[in-house]
C-alpha positions as CSV (number, residue, x, y, z in Angstrom):
1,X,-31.2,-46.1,90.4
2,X,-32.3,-44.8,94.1
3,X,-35.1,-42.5,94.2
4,X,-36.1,-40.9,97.5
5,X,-38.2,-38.4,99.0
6,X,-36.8,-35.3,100.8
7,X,-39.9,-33.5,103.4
8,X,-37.9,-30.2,103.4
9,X,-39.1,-28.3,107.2
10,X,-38.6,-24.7,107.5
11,X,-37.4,-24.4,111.4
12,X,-39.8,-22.8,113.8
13,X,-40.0,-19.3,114.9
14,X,-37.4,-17.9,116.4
15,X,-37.1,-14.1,118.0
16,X,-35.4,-12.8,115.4
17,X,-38.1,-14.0,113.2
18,X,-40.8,-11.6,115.4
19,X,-38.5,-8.5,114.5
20,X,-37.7,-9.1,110.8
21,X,-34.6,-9.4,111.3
22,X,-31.8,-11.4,109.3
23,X,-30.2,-14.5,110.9
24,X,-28.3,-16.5,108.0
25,X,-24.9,-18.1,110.4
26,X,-26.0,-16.1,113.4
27,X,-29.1,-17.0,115.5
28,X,-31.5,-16.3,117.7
29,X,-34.0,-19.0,119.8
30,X,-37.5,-20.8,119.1
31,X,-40.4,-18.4,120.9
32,X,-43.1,-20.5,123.0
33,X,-45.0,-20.5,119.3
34,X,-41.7,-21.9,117.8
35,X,-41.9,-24.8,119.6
36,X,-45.2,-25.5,119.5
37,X,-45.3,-25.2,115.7
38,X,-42.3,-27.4,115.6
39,X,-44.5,-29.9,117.6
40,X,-47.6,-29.2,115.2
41,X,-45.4,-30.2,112.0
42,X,-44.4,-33.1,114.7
43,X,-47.6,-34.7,114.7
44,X,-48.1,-34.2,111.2
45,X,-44.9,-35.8,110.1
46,X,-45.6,-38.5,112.8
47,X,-47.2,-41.5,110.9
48,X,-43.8,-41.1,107.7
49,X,-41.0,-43.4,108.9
50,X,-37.5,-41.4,108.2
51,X,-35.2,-43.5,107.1
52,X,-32.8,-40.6,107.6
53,X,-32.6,-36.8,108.5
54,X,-30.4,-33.9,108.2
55,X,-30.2,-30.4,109.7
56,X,-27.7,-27.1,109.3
57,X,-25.9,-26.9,112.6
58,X,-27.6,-23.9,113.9
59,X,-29.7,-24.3,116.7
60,X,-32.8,-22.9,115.8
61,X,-32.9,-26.4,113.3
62,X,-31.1,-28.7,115.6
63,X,-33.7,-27.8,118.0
64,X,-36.3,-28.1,115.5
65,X,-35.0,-31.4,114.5
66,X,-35.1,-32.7,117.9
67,X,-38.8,-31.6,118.2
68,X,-39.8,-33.1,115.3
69,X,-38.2,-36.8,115.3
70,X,-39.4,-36.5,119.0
71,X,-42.4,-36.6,117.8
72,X,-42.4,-39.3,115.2
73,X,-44.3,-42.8,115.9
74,X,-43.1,-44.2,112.9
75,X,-39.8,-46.2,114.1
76,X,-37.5,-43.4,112.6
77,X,-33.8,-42.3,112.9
78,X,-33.6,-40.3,116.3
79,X,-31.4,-37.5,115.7
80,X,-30.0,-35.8,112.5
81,X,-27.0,-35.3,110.6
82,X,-25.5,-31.9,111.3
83,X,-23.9,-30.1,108.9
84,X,-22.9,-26.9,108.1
85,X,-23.5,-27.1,104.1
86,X,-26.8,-26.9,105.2
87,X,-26.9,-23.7,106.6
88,X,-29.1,-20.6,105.9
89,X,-27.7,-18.3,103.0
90,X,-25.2,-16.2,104.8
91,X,-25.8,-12.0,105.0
92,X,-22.0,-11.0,105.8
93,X,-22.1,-7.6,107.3
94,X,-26.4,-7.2,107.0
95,X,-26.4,-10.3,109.6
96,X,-29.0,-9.5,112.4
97,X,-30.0,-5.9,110.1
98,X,-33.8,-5.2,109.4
99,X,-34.8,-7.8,106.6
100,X,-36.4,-4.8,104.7
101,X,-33.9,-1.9,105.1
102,X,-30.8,-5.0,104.0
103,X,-32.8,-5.6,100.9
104,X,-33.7,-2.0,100.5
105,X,-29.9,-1.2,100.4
106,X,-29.4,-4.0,98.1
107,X,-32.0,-3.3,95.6
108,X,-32.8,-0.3,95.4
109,X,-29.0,0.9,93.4
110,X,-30.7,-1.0,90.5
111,X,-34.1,0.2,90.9
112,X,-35.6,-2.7,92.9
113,X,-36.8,-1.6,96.6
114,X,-37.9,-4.4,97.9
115,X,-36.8,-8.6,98.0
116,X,-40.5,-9.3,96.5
117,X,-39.2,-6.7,93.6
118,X,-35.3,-8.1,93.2
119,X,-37.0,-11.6,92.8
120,X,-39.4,-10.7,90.4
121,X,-37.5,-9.0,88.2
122,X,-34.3,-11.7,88.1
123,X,-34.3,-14.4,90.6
124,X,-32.9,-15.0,94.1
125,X,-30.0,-15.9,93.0
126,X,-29.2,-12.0,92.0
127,X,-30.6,-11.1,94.9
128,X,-27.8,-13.1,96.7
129,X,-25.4,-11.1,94.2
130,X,-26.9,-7.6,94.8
131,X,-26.3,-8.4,99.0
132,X,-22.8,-9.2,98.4
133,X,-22.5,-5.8,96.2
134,X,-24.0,-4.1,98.6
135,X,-21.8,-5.3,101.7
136,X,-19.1,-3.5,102.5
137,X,-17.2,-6.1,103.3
138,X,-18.4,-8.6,100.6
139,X,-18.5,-11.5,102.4
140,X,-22.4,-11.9,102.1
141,X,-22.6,-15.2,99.8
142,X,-23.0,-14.8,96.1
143,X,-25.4,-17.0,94.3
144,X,-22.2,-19.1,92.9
145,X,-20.6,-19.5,96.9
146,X,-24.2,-20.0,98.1
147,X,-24.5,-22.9,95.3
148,X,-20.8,-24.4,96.0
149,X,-21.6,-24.7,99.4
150,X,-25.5,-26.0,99.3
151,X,-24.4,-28.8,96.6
152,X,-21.9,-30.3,98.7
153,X,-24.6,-30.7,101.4
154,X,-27.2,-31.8,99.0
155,X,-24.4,-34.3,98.0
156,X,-24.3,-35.3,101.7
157,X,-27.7,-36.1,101.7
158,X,-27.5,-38.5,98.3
159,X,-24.4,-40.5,99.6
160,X,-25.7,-41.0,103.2
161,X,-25.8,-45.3,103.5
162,X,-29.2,-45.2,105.3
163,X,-30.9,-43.9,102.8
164,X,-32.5,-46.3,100.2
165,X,-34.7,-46.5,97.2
166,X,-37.9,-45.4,98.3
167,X,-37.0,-43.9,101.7
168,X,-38.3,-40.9,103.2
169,X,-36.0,-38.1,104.7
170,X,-35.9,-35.1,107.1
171,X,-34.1,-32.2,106.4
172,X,-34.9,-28.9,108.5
173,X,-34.0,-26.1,106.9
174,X,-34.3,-22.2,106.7
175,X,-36.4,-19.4,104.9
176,X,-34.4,-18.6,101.9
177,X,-33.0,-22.0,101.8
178,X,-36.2,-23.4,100.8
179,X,-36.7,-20.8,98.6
180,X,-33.5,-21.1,96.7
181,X,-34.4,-24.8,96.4
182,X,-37.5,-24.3,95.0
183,X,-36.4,-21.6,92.7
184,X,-33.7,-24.3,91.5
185,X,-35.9,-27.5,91.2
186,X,-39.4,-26.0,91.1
187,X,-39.2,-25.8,87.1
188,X,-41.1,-22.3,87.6
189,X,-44.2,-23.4,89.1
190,X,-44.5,-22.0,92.4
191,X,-44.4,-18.4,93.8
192,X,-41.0,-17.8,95.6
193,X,-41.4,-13.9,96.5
194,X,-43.0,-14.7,99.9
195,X,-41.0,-17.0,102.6
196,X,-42.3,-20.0,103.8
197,X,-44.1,-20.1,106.7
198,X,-42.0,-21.5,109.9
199,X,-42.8,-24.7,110.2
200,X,-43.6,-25.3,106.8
201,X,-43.2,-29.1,104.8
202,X,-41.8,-28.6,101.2
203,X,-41.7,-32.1,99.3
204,X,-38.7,-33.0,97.1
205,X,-37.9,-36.2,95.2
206,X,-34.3,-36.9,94.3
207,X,-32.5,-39.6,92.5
208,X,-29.3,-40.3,90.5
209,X,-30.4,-38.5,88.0
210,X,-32.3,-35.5,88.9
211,X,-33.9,-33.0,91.8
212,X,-37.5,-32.0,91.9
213,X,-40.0,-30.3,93.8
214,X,-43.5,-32.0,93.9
215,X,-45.0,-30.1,96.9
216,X,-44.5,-26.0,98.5
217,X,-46.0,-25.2,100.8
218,X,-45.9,-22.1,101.8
């Protein structure tokens, strides 16, 4: 049985991060502190040889990526695999909105204001169902398409031939990503109201068998 170790890294700041806005599939580009917190998880992540490392295919992680393997003095892979599987949940028409007023729209029909409130009450997985309600186009993702679409990636990950029992791997990832990941594999220990910080190192392990978180940080 392989058993590996996932460092999950929440990309760095981009703009659209600074005005609370939404980005899911769309984007905007790492600030001057985006990169240099991308370079601060660098050096911290320096010394952990990668055997392999992934990323969505939005910029604001390939970037990110490319920051932090730059940085690594371990003998690592240099560059990622991209994929799309690996994108941040997807916000159909509230893509770019205010992050408060989308959730606002979404919640509040069922008494719940706020994401912190949605998530409390259910999980973030409903929230992901209220959005799509809530669009008026429905093509925000549901919970189920989020799901479909993450476990293909995560399958991407556990068939990749450089990875090995005991390796260590990169994947840079997004907000509510890591959130939804921890929400899945966490087993309930860990507060997922609040977003990681940018920049941030969540810890998985994975093997044949199961998927579970042993560090988040927030």
């Amino acid at each position: 049985m392989i058993k590996f170790n996932l460092y999950v890294v929440r990309h760095g700041q981009t703009y659209f991060n600074i005005y609370n806005r939404l980005q899911g599939w769309s984007n905007s580009p790492l600030t001057d502190k985006g990169i240099a917190g991308a370079k601060d998880t660098g050096k911290r992540l320096s010394d952990i040889h990668f055997d392999a490392a992934f990323c969505s295919n939005t910029t604001r992680a390939m970037d990110t990526a490319a920051i932090v393997l730059g940085a690594n003095q371990a003998d690592s892979v240099k560059e990622p695999v991209v994929s799309p599987n690996l994108r941040e949940e997807f916000y159909g028409y509230y893509e770019g909105n205010d992050m408060d007023q989308t959730w606002y729209v979404a919640g509040a029909p069922h008494g719940l204001p706020t994401f912190k409130d949605i998530v409390s009450k259910y999980s973030i997985n409903q929230a992901k169902d209220f959005l799509k309600e809530a669009d008026p186009f429905h093509q925000a993702e549901s919970g189920e398409e989020y799901w479909k679409r993450w476990d293909k990636g995560l399958a991407e990950i556990k068939s990749s031939p450089l990875i090995k029992d005991g390796s260590n791997v990169l994947l840079i990832s997004h907000g509510n990503a890591v959130l939804s990941l921890v929400e899945r594999f966490g087993e309930g220990k860990y507060d997922i109201t609040e977003r990681p910080a940018n920049g941030s190192v969540t810890q998985l392990t994975i093997s044949d068998e199961n998927i579970q978180v042993t560090s988040y940080n927030q």
